[in-house]
mmCIF file of the C-alpha atoms, coordinates in Angstrom:
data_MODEL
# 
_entry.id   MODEL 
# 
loop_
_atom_site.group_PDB 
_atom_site.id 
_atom_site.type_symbol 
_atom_site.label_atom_id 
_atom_site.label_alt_id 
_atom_site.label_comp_id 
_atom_site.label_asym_id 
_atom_site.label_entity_id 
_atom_site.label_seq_id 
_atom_site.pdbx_PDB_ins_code 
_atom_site.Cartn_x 
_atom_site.Cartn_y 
_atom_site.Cartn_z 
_atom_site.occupancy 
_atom_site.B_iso_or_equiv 
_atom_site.pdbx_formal_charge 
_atom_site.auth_seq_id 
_atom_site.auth_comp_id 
_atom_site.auth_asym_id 
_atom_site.auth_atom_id 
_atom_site.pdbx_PDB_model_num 
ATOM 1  C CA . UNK A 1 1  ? 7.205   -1.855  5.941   1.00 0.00 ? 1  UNK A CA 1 
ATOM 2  C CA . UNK A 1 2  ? 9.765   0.200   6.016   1.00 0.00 ? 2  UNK A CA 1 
ATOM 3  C CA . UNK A 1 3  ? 8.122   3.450   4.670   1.00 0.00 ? 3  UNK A CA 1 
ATOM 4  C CA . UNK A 1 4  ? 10.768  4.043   2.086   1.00 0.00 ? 4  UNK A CA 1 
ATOM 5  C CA . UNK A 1 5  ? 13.765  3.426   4.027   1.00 0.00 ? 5  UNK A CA 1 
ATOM 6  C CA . UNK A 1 6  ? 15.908  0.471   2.424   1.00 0.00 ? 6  UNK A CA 1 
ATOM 7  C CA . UNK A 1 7  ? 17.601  -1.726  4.624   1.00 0.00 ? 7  UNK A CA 1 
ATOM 8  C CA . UNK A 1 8  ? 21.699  -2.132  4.524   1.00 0.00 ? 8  UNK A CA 1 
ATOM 9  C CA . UNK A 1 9  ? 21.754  -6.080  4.929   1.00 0.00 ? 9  UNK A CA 1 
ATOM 10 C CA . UNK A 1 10 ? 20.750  -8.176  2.183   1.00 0.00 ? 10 UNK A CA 1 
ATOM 11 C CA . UNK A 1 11 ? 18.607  -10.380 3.839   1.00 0.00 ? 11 UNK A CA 1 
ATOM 12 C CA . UNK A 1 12 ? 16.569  -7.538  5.200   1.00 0.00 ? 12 UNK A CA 1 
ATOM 13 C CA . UNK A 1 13 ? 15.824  -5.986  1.438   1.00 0.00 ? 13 UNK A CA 1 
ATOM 14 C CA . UNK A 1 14 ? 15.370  -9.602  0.213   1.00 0.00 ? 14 UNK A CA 1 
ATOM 15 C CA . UNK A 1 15 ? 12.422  -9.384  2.789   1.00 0.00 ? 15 UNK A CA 1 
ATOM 16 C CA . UNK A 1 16 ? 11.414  -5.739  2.114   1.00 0.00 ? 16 UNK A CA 1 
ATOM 17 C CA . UNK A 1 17 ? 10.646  -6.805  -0.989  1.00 0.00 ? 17 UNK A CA 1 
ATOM 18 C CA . UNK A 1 18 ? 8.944   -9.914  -0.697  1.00 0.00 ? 18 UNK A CA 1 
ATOM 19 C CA . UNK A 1 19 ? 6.879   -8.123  1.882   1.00 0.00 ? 19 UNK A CA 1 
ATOM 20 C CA . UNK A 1 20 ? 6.520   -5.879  -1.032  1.00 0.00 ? 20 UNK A CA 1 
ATOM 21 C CA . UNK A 1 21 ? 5.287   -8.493  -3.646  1.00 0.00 ? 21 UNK A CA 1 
ATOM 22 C CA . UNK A 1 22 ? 2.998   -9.785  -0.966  1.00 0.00 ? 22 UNK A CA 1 
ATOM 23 C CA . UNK A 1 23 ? 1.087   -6.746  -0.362  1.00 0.00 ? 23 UNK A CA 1 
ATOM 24 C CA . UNK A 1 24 ? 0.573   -6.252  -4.045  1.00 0.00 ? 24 UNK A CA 1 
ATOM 25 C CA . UNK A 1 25 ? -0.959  -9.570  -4.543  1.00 0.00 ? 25 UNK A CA 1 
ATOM 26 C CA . UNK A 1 26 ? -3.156  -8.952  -1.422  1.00 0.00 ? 26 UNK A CA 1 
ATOM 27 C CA . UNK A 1 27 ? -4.631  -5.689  -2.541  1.00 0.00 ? 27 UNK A CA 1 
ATOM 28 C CA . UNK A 1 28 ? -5.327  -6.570  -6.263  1.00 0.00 ? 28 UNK A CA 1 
ATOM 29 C CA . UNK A 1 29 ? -8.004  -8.912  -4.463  1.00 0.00 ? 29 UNK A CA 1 
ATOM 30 C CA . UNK A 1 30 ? -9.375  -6.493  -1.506  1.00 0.00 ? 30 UNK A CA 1 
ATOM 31 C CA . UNK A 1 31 ? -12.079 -4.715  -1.900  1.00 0.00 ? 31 UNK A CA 1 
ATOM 32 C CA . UNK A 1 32 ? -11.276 -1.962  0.507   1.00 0.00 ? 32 UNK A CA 1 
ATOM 33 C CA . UNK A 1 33 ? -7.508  -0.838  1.850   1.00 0.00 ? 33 UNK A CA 1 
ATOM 34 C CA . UNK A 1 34 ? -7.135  1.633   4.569   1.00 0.00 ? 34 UNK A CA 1 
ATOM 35 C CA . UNK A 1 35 ? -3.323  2.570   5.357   1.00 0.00 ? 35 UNK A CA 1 
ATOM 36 C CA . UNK A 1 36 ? -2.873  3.950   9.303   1.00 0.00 ? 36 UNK A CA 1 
ATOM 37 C CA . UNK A 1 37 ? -0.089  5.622   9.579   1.00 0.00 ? 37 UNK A CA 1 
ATOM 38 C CA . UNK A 1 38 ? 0.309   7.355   13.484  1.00 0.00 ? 38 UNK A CA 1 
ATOM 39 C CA . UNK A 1 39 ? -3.555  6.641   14.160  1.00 0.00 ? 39 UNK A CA 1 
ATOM 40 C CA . UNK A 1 40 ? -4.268  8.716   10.709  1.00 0.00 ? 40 UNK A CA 1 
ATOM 41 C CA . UNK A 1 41 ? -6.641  6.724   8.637   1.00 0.00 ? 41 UNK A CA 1 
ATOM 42 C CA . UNK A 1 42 ? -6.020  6.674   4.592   1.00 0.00 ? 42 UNK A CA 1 
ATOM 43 C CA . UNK A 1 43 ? -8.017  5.239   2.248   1.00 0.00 ? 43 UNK A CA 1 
ATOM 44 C CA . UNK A 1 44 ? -6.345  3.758   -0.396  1.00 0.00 ? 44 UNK A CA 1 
ATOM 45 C CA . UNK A 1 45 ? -8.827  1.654   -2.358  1.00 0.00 ? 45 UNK A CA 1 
ATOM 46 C CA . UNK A 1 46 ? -12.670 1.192   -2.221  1.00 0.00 ? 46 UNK A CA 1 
ATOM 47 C CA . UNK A 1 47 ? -14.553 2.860   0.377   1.00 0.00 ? 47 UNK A CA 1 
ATOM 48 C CA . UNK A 1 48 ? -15.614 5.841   -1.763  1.00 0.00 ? 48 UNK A CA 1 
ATOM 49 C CA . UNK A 1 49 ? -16.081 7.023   -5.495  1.00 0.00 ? 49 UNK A CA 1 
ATOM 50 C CA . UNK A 1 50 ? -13.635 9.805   -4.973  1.00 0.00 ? 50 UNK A CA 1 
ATOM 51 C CA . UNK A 1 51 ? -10.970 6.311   -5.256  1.00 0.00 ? 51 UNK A CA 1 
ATOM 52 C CA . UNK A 1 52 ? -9.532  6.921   -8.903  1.00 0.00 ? 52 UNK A CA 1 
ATOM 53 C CA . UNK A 1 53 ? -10.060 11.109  -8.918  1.00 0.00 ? 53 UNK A CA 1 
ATOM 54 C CA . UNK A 1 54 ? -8.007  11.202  -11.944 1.00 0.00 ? 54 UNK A CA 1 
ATOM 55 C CA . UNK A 1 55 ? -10.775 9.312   -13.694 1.00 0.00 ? 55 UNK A CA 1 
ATOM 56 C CA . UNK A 1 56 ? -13.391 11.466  -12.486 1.00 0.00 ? 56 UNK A CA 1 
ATOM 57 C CA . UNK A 1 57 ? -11.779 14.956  -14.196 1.00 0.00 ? 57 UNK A CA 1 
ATOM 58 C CA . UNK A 1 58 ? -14.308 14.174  -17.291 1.00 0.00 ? 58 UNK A CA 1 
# 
């Protein structure tokens, strides 16, 4: 939301982090999650087999 910047009011971190929560529950049931960050497309989950490279070392 914010892209690491936490907000001085209260209210506004109270919603940072529901935002927060939200977007975790989302993605553990998405198949595919692409981030675009100024028009630059990253793939977060799905998509490809090179997802979890850390698993892939052997």
């Amino acid at each position: 939301m914010n892209r690491g910047i936490v907000p001085t009011e209260r209210i506004e971190r109270e919603l940072r982090d529901l935002v927060g929560r939200l977007y975790q529950l989302l993605f553990t049931e998405a198949q595919q999650i692409t981030r675009i960050w100024y028009g630059i497309p990253q793939t977060i989950k799905g998509a490809d087999q090179d997802e979890n490279l850390h698993k892939n070392r052997g």
